[in-house]
C-alpha positions as CSV (number, residue, x, y, z in Angstrom):
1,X,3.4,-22.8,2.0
2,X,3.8,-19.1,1.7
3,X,4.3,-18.5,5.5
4,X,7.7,-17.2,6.4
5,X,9.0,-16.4,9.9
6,X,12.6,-14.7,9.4
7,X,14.9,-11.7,10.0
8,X,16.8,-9.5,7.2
9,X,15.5,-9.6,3.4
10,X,13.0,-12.3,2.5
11,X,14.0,-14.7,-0.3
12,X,12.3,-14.7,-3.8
13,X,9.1,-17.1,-4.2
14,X,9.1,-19.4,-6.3
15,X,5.3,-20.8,-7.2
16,X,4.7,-24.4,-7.8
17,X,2.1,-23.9,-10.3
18,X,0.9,-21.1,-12.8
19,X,1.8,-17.5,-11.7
20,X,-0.9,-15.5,-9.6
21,X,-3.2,-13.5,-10.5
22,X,-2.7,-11.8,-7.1
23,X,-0.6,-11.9,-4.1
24,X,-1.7,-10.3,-1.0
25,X,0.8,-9.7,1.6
26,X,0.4,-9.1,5.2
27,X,2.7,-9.1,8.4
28,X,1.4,-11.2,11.6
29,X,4.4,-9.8,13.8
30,X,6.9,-7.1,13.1
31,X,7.0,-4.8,9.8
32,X,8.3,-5.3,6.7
33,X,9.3,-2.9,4.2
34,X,7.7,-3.2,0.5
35,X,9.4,-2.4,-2.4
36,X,7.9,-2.1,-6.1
37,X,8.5,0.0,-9.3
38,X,9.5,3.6,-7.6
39,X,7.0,2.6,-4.2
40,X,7.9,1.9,-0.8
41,X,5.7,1.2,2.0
42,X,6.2,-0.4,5.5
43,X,3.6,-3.1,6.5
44,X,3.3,-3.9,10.0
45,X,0.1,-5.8,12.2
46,X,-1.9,-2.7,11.1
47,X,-2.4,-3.3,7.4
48,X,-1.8,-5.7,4.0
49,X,-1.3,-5.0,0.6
50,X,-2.5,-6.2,-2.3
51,X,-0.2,-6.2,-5.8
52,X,-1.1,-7.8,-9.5
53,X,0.7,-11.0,-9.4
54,X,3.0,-10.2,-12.2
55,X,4.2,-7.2,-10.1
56,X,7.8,-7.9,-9.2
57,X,9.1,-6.4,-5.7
58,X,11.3,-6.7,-3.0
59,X,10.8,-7.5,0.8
60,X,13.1,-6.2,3.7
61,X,12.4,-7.0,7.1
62,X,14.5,-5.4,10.5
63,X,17.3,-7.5,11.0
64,X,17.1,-7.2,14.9
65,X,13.0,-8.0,15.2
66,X,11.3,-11.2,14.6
67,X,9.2,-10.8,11.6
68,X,6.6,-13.2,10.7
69,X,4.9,-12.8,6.7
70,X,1.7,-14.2,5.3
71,X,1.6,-14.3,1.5
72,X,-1.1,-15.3,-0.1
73,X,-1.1,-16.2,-3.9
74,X,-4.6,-16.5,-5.9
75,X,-5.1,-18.4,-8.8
76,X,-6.2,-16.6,-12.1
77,X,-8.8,-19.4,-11.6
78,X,-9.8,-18.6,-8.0
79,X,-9.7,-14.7,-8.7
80,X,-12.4,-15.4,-11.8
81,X,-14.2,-17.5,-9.5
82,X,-14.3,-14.9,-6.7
83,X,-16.1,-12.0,-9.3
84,X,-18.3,-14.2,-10.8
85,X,-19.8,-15.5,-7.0
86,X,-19.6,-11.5,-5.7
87,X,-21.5,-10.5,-9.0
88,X,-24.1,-12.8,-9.3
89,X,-24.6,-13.2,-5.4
90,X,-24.9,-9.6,-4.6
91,X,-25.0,-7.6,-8.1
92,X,-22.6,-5.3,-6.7
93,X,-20.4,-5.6,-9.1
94,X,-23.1,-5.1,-12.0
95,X,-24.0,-2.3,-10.2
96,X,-20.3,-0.6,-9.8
97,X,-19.8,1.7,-13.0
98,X,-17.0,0.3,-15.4
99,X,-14.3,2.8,-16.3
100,X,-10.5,2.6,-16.9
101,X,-7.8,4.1,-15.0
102,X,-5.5,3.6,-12.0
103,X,-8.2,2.7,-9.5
104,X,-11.2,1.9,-11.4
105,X,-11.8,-0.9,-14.6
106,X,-14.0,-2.5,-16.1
107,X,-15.7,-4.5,-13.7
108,X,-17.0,-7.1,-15.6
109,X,-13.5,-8.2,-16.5
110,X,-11.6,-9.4,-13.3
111,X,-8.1,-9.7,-15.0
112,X,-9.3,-5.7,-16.0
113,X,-10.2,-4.5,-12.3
114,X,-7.6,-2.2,-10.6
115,X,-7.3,-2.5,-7.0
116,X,-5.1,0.7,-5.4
117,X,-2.3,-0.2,-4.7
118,X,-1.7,0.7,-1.2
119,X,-2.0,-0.5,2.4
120,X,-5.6,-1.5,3.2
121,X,-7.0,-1.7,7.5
122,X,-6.6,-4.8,8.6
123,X,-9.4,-5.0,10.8
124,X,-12.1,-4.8,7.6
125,X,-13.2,-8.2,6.4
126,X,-10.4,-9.1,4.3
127,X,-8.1,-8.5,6.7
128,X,-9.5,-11.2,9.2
129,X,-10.0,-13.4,5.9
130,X,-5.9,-13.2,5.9
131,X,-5.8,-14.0,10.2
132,X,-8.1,-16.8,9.6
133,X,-5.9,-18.0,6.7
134,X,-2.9,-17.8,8.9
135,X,-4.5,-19.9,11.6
136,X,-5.4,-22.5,9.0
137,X,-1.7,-22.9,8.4
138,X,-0.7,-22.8,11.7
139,X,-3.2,-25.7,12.4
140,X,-1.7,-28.0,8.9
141,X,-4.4,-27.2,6.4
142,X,-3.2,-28.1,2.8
143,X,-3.7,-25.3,-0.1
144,X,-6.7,-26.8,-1.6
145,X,-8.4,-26.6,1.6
146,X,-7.9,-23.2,1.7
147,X,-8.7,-22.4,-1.7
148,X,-12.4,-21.6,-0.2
149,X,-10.9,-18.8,1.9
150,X,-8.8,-17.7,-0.9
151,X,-12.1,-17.0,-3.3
152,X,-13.7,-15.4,0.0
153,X,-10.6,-13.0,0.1
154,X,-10.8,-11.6,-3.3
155,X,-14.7,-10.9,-2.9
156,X,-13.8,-9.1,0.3
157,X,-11.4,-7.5,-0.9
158,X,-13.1,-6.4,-4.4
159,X,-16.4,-5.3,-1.5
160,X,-13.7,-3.3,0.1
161,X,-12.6,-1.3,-3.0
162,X,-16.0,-0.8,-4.5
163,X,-16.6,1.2,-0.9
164,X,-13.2,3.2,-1.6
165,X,-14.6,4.2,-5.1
166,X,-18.2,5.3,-3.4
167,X,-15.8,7.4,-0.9
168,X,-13.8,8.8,-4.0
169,X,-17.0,9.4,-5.7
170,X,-17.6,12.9,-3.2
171,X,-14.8,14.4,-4.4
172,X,-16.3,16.8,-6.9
173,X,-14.9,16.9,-9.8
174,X,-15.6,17.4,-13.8
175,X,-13.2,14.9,-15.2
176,X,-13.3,10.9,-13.8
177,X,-9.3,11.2,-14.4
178,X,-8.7,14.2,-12.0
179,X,-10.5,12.5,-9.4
180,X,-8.8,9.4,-10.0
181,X,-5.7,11.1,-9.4
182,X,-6.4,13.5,-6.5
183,X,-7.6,9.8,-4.9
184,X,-4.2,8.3,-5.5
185,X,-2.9,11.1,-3.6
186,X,-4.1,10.5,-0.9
187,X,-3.9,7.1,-1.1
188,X,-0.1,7.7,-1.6
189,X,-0.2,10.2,1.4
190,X,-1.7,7.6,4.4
191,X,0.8,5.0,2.8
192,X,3.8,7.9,4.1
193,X,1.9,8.4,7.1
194,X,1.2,5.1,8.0
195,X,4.9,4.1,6.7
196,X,6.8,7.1,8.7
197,X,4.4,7.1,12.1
198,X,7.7,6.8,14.0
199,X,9.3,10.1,12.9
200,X,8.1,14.0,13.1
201,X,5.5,14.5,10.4
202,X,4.3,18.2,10.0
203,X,1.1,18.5,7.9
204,X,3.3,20.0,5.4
205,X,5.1,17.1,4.9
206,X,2.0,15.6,4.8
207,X,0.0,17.6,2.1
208,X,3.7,17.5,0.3
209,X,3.1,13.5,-0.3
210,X,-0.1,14.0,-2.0
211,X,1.1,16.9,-4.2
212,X,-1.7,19.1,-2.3
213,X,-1.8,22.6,-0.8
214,X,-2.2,21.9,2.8
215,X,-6.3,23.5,2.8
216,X,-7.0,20.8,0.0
217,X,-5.1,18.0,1.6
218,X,-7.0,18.1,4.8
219,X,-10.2,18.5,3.2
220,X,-9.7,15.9,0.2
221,X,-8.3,13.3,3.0
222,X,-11.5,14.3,5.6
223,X,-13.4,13.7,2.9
224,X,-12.2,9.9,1.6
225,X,-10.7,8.5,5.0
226,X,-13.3,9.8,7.1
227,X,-10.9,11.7,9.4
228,X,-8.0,14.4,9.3
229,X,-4.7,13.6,8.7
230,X,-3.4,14.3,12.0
231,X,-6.4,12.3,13.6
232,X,-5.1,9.2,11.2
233,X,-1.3,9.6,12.6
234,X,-2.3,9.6,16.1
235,X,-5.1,6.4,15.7
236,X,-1.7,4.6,13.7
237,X,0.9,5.7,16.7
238,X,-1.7,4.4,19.1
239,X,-2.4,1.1,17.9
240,X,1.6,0.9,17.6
241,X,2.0,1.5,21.1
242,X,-0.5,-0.6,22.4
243,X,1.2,-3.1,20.5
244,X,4.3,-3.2,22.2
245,X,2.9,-2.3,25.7
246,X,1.2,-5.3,25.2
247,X,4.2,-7.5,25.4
248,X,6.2,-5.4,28.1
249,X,8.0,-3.0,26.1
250,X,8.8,-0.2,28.6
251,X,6.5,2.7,28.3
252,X,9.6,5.0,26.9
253,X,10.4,2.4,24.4
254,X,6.4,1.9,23.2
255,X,6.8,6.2,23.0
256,X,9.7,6.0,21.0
257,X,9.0,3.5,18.6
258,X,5.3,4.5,18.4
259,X,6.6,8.4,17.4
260,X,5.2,10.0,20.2
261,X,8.1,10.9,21.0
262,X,8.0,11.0,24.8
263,X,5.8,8.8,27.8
264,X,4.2,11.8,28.7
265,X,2.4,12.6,25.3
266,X,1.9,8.9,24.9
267,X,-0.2,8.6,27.8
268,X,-2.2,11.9,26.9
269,X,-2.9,10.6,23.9
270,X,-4.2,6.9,25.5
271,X,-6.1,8.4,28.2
272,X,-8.1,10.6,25.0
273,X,-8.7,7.1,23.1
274,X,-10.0,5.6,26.4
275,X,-12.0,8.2,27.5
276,X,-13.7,8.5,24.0
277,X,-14.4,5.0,24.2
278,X,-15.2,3.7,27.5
279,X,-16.5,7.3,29.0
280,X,-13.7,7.2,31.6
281,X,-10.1,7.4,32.3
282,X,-7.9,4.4,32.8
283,X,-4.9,4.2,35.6
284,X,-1.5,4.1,34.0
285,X,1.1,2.3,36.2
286,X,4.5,4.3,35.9
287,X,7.2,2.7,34.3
């Protein structure tokens, strides 16, 4: 059972079987902060994270906040099992172009394929793979029951990186390595967004975590997330906020903890989202 409700740091697992192949990790209430090699990144409700299964780290969760974890170990059996369904049900694979590097392997050798190491949406397909995973748990279901949804993760999650490497692939570049790296920078700046919502981030802080000038940054990031940098910060603050007004958290607190900073901007900001959504404004009780 690798479902763990708890406070402070979480304690080692220990597998009953052969190691993973892979370990995705996601967090179904609260945040937890992520620890491996010289990385750190803060998963909340928002996001998992995928790491090699041989990847040692460290989990800390906020002593004062209930934290529930979902980790979720695949099989080096289960992860071969996953390509070879995704490659000969779809050809995707076969059609992906095998290289080597940071992001991208040789697809036609699953112990071989990179996935980036960073926080991935949780409402793509994966990400409700991992919820519906969770509820099986909830409801008793044993491991080999699950092992179905397990092989459906990895393909889901192999789908969802194939469609960050077509994003990557419009940066223009000469040499498959510099656009390799310019993607991890980015990749590494929405992890310190994403991770640091809560404090004041200036776009140079911003383009400083990718190792950009600020004109490339915003460009680059436009260009692979599908949306400015800024416009990232404020969708992440918002779901944050939504979160905790949705269990009572005073509207100050939501602000605070959300990084707007103040109830004022925090309702600006949620009458934008709303309007762009539903067309009008919503009423805002005062709290």
């Amino acid at each position: 059972m690798y479902m763990h409700s708890l406070s402070g740091p979480a304690a080692p697992l220990a597998w009953a079987a052969e190691p993973p192949a892979l370990i995705f990790r996601a967090v179904l209430e609260g945040a937890a902060s992520v620890t491996w090699r010289n990385r750190r990144v803060r998963v909340d409700e928002d996001a998992w994270l995928l790491l090699d299964g041989n990847e040692a780290c460290s989990v800390q969760v906020d002593a004062e906040v209930r934290t529930r974890l979902l980790v979720v170990a695949v099989s080096p059996a289960e992860r071969d099992a996953a390509f070879a369904a995704a490659s000969g049900g779809t050809g995707e694979l076969d059609d992906a172009r095998p290289h080597t590097g940071a992001v991208t392997a040789d697809v036609a050798d699953p112990a071989g394929f990179a996935f980036a190491e960073n926080l991935r949406p949780r409402e793509g397909a994966a990400g409700l793979r991992l919820l519906a995973i969770a509820q099986g748990r909830a409801a008793g279901r044993s491991p080999a029951a699950e092992r179905a949804d397990r092989i459906a993760l990895v393909q889901e999650a192999v789908a969802e990186e194939l469609a960050l490497r077509r994003r990557a692939a419009r940066i223009a570049c000469v040499k498959l390595a510099t656009r390799e790296q310019l993607l991890r920078r980015i990749l590494l700046a929405a992890d310190f967004i994403a991770s640091r919502h809560d404090e004041p981030l200036s776009l140079d802080e911003m383009a400083r975590a990718a190792s950009l000038s600020r004109f490339h940054f915003v460009r680059l990031f436009s260009l692979v997330l599908g949306e400015t940098p800024h416009a990232f910060l404020l969708r992440k603050r918002t779901a944050v906020a939504r979160r905790h007004l949705a269990v009572g958290s005073a509207c100050s607190e939501a602000a605070t903890r959300a990084g707007f900073g103040s109830r004022s901007a925090l309702f600006r900001n949620l009458r934008k989202t709303d309007l762009n959504a539903t067309g009008r404004a919503p009423c805002f009780l005062s709290a």
